[in-house]
C-alpha positions as CSV (number, residue, x, y, z in Angstrom):
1,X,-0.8,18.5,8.4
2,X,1.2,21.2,9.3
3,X,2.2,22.7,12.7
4,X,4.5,25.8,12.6
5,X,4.2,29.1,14.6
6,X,0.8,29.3,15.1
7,X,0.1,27.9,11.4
8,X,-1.6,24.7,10.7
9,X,-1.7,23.7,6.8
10,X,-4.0,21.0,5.3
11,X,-2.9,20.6,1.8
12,X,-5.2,18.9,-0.4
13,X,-6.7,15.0,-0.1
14,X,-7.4,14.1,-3.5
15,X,-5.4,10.3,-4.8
16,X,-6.0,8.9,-7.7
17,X,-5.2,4.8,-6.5
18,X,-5.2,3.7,-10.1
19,X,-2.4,6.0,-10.9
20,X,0.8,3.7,-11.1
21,X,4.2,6.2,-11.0
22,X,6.0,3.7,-12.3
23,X,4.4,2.9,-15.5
24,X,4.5,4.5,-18.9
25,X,1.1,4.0,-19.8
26,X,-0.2,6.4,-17.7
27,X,-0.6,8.8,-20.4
28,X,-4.2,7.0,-20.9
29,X,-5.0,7.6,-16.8
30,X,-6.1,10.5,-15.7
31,X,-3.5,13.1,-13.7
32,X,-3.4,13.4,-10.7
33,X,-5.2,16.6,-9.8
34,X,-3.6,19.2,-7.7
35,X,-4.8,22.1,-4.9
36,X,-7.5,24.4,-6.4
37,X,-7.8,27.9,-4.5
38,X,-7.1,27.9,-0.7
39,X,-8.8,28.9,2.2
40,X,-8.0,31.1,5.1
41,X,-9.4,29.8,8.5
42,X,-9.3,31.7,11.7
43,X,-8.9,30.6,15.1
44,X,-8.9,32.5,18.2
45,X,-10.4,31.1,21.4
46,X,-12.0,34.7,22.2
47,X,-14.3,34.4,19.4
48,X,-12.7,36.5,17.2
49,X,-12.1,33.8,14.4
50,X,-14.3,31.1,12.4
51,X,-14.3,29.1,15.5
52,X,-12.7,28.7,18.8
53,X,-11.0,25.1,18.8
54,X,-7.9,23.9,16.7
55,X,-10.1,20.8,16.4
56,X,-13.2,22.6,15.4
57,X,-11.5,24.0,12.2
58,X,-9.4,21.1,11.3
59,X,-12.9,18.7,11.3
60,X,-14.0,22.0,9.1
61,X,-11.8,20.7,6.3
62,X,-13.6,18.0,4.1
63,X,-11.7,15.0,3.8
64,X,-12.3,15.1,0.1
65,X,-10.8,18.6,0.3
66,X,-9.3,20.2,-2.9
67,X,-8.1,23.4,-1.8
68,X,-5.1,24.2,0.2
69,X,-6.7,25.3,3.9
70,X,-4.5,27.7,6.3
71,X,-5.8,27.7,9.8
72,X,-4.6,30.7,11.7
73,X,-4.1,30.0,15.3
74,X,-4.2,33.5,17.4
75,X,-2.7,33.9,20.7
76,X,-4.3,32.2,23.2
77,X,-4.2,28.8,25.9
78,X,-5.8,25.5,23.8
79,X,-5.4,22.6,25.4
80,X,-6.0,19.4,24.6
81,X,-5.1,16.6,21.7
82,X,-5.7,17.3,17.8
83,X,-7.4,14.5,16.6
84,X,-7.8,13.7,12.3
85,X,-8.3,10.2,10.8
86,X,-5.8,10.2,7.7
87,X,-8.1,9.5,4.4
């Protein structure tokens, strides 16, 4: 995760744990499977967005996510401590 200028970005979760970099048979394994799409999500504590928490929208994002996710943070005072479990 991502936190720049009022920008959070969740890129995609998706590991293949079989997949071995390092070995040159992994022509027979399947690829490693990139983003698909994105998504735009909106916060703005005035209600003007998806939702009205930083958390809120990052718990929004499946942890078996495939899409790149951009959460849009609009002006505003959030306090308190961003909480995600790495998968």
């Amino acid at each position: 995760m991502l936190l720049n200028a009022g920008i959070v970005t969740l890129g995609a979760r998706h590991h293949d744990s079989s997949f071995n970099y390092l070995s040159s048979s992994n022509s027979s394994k399947h690829p490693w499977i990139g983003p698909v799409g994105n998504r735009v999500i909106t916060v703005d504590i005035n209600g003007g967005g998806q939702f009205q928490s930083v958390q809120d929208a990052v718990n929004a994002v499946p942890d078996n996510n495939i899409m790149n996710v951009l959460i849009q943070i609009r002006a505003g005072c959030y306090k308190y401590e961003l909480i995600k479990l790495a998968t």
